[in-house]
N, C-alpha and C positions, 0 to 999 in steps of 0.2 A: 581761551582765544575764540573769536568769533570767525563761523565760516564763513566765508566768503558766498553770495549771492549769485544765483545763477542768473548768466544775460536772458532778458525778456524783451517780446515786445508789444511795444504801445503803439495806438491810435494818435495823432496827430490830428485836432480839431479840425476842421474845415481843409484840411487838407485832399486833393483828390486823388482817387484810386491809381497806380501805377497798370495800366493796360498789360494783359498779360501777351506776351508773343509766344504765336503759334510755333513750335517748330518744327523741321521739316520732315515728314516721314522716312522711316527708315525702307530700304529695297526690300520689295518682297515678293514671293513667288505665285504665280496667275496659273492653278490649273485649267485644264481641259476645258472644265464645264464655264469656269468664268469666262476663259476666250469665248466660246458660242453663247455666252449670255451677251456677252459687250460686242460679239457682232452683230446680232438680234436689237440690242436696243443702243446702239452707234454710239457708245460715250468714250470719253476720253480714262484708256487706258493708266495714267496718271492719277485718276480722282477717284481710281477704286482702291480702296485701302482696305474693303473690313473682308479680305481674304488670308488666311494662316495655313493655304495647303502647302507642303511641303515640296520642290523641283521634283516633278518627275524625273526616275533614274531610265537612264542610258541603257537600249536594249542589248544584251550584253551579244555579241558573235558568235555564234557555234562552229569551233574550234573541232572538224569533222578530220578526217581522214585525207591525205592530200593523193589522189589516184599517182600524180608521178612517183613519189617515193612508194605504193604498194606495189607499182611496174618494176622501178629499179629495187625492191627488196627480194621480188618473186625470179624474177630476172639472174640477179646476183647467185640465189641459193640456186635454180635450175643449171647455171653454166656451172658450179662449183661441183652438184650432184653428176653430170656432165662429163667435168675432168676426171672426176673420181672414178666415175665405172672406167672411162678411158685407159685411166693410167693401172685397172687394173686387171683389164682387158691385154692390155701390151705386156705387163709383168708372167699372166698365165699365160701365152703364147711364148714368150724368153725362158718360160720353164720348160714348156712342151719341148721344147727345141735344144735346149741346153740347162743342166741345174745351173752351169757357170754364170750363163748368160740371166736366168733369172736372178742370182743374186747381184748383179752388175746392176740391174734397170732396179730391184730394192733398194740398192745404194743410190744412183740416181735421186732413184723418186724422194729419199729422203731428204739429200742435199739440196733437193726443189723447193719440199717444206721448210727445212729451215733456212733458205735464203729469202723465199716470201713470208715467213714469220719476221726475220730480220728487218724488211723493210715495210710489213706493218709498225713494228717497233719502229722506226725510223721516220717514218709519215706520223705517227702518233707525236713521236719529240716536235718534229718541223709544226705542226698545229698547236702545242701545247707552247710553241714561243710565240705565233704569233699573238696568240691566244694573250700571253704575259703583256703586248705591245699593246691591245686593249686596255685590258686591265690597267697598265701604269697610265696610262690616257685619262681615267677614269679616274683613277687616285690622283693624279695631278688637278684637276678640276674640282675635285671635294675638297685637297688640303688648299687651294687658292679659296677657298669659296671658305671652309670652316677655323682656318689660320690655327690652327692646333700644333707646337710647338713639338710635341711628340712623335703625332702622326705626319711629320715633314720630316722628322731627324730618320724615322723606318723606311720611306719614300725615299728619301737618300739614300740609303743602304740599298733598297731595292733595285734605283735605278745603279749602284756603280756595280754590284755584282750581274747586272743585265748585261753592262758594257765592258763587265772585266777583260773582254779576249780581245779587244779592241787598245793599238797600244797607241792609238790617237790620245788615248782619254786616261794615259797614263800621268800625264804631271796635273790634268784638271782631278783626278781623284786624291795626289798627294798634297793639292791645295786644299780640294774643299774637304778633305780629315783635319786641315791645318787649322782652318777657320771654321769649324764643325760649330766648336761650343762658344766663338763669339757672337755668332747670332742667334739674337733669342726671338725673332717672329719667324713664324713659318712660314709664308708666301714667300721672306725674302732666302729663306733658304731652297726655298723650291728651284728660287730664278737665280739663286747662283749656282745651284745643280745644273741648270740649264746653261747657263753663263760657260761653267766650266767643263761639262762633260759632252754636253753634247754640238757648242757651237763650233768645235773643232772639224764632228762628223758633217756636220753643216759644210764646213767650207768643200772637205772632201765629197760631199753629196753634189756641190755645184758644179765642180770641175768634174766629174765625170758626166753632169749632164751636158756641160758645154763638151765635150769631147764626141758626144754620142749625135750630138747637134752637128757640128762638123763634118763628124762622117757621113751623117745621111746626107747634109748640103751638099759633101763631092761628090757621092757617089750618085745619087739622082739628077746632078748637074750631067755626069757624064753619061749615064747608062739611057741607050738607043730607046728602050720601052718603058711605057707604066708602067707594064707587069710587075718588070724588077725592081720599078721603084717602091712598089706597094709591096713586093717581097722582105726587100730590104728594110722599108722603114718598120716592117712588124717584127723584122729579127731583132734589129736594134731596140729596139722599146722593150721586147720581152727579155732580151738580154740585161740593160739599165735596172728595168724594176726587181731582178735577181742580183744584181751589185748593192743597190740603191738600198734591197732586206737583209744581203748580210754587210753590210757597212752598217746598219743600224743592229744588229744585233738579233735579228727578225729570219735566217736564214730557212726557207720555205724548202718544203723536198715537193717531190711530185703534186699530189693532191693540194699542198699549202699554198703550191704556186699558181693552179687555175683557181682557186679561194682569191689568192693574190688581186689576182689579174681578174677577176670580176668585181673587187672592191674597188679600182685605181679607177676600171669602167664607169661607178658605181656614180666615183668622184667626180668622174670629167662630165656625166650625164646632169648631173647635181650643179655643178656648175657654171653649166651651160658654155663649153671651150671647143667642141666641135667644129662649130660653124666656122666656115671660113670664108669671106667672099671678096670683092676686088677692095672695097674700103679697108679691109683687110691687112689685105698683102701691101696697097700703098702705105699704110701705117708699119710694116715690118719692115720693109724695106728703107723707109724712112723717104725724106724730104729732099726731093731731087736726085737720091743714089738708085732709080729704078731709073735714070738715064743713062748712069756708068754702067750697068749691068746689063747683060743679054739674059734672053728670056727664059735660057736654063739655069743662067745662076741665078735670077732671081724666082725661079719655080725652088732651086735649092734651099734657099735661105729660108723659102717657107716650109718645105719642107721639115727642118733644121727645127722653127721655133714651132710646129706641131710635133718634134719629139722633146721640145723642151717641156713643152705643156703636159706630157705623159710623164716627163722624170721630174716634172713639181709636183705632181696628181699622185704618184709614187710615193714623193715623199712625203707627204700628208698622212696618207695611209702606213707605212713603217716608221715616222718618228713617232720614239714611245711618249714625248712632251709635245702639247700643242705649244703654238709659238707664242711667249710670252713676253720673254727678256730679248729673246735674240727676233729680230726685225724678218718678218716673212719673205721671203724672195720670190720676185714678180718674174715676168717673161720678160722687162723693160730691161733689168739686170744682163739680162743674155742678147737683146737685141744688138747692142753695140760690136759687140765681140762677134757676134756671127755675122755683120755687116761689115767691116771691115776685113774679118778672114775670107769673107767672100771675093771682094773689092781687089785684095793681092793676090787672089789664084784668078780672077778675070784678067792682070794684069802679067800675071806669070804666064800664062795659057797665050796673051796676044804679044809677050816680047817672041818668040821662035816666029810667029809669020812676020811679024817687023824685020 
């Protein structure tokens, strides 16, 4: 058998040449020197091609010592050195005085230690969950983003034993074990994890922040001074954002809860929801109902939706899922409800002088 020919090619007589097209240069990186040459002789930054240095790297930050944490570490050991000679200071004097009495203040001083040992152990757990509400934030965004069928089924697992103690989320865990192995993409098991487990906590997250809106609208409505109104509305917000962590599973102790409450800060800074001003309040109050209202229930109602804005800002910060399946909740959602709860206590308030 004869092989087959390899394709060649020919010249076509008189034929004229196909013009070659230039193509377009690929990006490429202008050191130092080439800037100060092409500002020296003014040409067009585009038309210098025959340079191959490589992007200058990024001076990197020196990563020094931060003077507040060596204050609060020198600080810390000094008061601790401190208590220590203190309490043993008081122990030799209880013995001077009594062997009984010494062993009384030993037993004491012991019971000290390990009640403040206890509640290191106990700040340590409160951080290691919020800690976990990161974390699953994190994993939720890689398996949305990498849809790996696996790593969504252990994402599951993670978040229902996060929300085991929660018996909101009791029949959304006996569903989604039900429908565990009918879904075979991982995004969409992520968002029926979400669907299921946690848009429950959702709704109970709302009604306690409408509740917490309320309270401060009446009570700022009635109370004679700022002072107490600016008391008030700080109790109630730091109270919401300690419901709002352990309704999600996030419950802070001590230390976890000023972490807390500087991250929700963190938020609202981030967000830009501070500001308040008369464009504002007409918008909260809404479209002609700042005529029904007098001018402490409508200072209440704004009051009311700046604690709504701290118990959204909250729950940003402790849901362990960003919102995906289940629809964000805006301040517009609680505007209604706090304008007409308003609207019936102006009304309740002026039937007794009628």
């Amino acid at each position: 058998m004869s092989r087959e020919r390899e394709p060649q090619s020919f010249a076509v007589p008189g034929a004229r040449p196909t013009p070659t097209v230039a193509l377009p240069r690929e990006p490429r990186a202008i050191s130092g020197r080439d800037l100060e040459r092409i500002e020296e002789a003014e040409i067009d930054v585009f038309d210098e091609v025959d340079t191959e240095a490589p992007p200058p790297a990024l001076p990197r930050r020196r990563r020094g010592l931060r003077l507040g944490r060596v204050f609060a570490g020198a600080f810390g050991l000094l008061v601790s050195l401190a208590a220590g000679l203190w309490a043993e200071r008081v122990i030799a004097d209880l013995f001077a005085r009594s062997d009984a009495l010494g062993f009384v203040g030993i037993g004491l001083a012991a019971i000290a230690a390990l009640a403040l040992f206890a509640i290191l152990i106990r700040e340590a757990v409160a951080l290691a969950r919020l800690q976990s509400v990161t974390r699953l934030r994190g994993d939720c965004e890689r398996v949305l983003r990498d849809g790996r069928l696996s790593e969504a089924r252990a994402f599951a697992d993670r978040l229902k034993a996060h929300l085991a103690a929660r018996p909101e989320t009791a029949a959304g865990r006996a569903h989604l074990d039900a429908l565990r192995d009918d879904v075979m993409d991982g995004p969409d098991l992520v968002r029926l994890a979400e669907t299921e487990l946690v848009a429950p906590l959702d709704a109970e997250a709302k009604r306690l922040i409408l509740d917490a809106a309320k309270r401060v609208s009446v009570v700022t409505a009635v109370s004679p001074r700022a002072l107490v109104d600016v008391a008030y509305i700080l109790f109630e917000s730091g109270r919401l954002i300690r419901r709002l962590a352990e309704l999600y599973g996030a419950r802070p102790g001590t230390l976890g809860y000023f972490r807390l409450v500087r991250n929700v800060l963190a938020h609202l800074a981030v967000t830009g929801v501070m500001a308040v001003g008369d464009e504002f309040v007409h918008q909260v109050v809404g479209q002609g109902l700042a005529a029904r209202l007098s001018a402490k229930l409508g200072e209440g109602v704004v009051n009311g939706v700046m604690t709504v804005r701290v118990g959204l800002a909250a729950m940003e910060v402790v849901r362990p899922l960003p919102f995906h399946a289940v629809k964000r909740p805006s301040v517009a959602d609680f505007i209604t409800s706090l304008a007409s709860f308003a609207t019936r206590r102006g009304r309740e308030a002026q039937a007794p002088q009628q």
